[in-house]
C-alpha positions as CSV (number, residue, x, y, z in Angstrom):
1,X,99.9,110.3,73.4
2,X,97.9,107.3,72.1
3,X,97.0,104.6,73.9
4,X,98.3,101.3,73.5
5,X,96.2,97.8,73.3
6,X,97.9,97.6,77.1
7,X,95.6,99.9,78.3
8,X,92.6,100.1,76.2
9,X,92.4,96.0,77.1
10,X,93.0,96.5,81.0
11,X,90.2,98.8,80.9
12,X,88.1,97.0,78.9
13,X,88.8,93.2,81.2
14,X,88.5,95.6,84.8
15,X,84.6,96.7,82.8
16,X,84.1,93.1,82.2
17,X,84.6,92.2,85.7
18,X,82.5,94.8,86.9
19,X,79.7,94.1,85.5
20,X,79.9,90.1,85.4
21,X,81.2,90.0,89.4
22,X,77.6,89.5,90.6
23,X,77.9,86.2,89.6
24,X,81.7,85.0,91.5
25,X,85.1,85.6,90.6
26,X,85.4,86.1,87.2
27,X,87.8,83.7,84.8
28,X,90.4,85.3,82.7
29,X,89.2,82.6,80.2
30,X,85.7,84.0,80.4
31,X,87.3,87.4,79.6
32,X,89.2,86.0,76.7
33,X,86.3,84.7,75.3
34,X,83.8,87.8,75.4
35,X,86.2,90.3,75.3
36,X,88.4,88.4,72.2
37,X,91.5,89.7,74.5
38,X,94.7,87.0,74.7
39,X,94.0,84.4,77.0
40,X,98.3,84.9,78.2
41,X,98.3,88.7,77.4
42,X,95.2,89.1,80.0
43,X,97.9,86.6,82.6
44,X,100.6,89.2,82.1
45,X,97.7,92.5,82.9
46,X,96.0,90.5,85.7
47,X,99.6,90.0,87.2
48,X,99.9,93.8,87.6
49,X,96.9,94.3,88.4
50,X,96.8,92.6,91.2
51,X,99.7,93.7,92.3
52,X,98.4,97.2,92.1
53,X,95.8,95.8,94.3
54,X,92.8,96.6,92.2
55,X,91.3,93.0,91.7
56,X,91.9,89.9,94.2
57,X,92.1,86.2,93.0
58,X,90.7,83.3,94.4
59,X,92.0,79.6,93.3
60,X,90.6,76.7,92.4
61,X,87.4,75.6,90.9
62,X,84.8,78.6,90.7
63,X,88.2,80.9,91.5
64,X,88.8,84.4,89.4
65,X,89.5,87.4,89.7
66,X,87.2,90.0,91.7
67,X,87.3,93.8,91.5
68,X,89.6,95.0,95.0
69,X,86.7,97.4,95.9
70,X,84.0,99.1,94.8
71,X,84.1,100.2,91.2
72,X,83.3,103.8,92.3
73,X,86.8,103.8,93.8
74,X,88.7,103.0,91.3
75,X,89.3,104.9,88.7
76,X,90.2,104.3,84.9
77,X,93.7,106.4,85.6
78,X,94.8,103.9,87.9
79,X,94.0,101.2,86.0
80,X,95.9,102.3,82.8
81,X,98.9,103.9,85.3
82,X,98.9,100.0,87.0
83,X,99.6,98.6,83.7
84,X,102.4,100.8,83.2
85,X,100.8,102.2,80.7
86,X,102.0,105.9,80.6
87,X,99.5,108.7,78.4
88,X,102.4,111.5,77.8
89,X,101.6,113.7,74.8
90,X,105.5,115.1,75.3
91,X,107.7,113.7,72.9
92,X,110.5,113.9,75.2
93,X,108.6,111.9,77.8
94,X,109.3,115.0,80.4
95,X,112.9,114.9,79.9
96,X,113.4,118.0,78.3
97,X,115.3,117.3,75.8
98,X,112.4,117.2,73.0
99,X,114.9,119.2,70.4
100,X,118.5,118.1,69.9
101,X,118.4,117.6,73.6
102,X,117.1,120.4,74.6
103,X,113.3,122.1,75.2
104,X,110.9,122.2,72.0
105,X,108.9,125.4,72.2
106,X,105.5,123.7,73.0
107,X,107.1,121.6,76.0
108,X,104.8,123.6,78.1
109,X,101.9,122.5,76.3
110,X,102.4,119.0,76.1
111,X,103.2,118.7,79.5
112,X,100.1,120.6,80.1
113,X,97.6,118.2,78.2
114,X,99.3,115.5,79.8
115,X,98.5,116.6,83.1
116,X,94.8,117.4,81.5
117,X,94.3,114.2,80.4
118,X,95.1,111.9,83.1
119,X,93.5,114.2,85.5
120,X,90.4,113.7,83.1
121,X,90.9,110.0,83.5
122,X,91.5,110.3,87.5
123,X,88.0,111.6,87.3
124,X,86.4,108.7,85.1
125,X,85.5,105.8,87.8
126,X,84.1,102.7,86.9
127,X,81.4,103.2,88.0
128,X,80.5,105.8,86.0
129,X,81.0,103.8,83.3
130,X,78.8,101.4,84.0
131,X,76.3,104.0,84.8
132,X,76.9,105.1,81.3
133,X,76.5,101.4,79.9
134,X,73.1,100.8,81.4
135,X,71.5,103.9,80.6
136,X,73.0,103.1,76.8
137,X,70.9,99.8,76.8
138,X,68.2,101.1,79.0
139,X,67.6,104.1,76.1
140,X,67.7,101.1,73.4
141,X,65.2,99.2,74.8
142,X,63.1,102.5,75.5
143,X,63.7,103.5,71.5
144,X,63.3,99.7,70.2
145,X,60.2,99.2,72.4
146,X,59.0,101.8,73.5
């Protein structure tokens, strides 16, 4: 059920971009460096997630990486699901075979909060975190000054 450095740092490069797009394609390098993410471990991400089509490149000097589309369309599921990052709280993965190869008696349960939580995280955009970032610094300034 936890989740790995896989997808917590997809997540957390995909915010990075987001908010730092405004300015051109975005440098995994740059990324590295604010983010204190893996310089070749943020290659291997990127890979996928381009291939999941959820950022674009562009090469050469002042290339990057770009967000695919909006960041209210994609959504922090599919970015952890691109990575192949899989959030299962079933031991058994969905095999069924959770107890000496067969059903556990809380299968149903597991297989239940799985569903709960990645249709929690379906519903989480990035967008909305972004929303949630600025009105975290807008608040600050309003309680530091004012």
């Amino acid at each position: 059920m936890k989740l790995t450095s896989k997808g917590r740092y997809a997540v957390t490069a995909m915010i990075d971009i987001a908010l730092n797009q405004n300015n051109g394609p975005i440098t995994l390098s740059l990324i590295s460096e604010r983010q204190g993410i893996s310089l070749s471990y943020l290659e291997q991400l990127f890979a996928k997630l381009k291939k999941a089509d959820l950022v674009s490149s562009a090469r050469g000097p002042g290339g990057g990486y770009r967000l695919s589309r909006s960041a209210d369309e994609i959504s922090i599921s599919q970015i952890i699901h691109a990575v192949d990052e899989i959030i299962d709280a079933q031991k058994c993965g969905g095999k069924v075979n959770c107890q000496a190869g067969e059903k556990c008696l809380s299968h149903e349960l597991w297989r239940d909060l799985s569903a709960l939580m990645d249709s929690f995280l379906k519903g989480i955009s990035l967008q909305s975190l972004l929303d949630k970032e600025h009105g975290s610094a807008k608040e600050m300034k309003e309680i530091k000054f004012g």
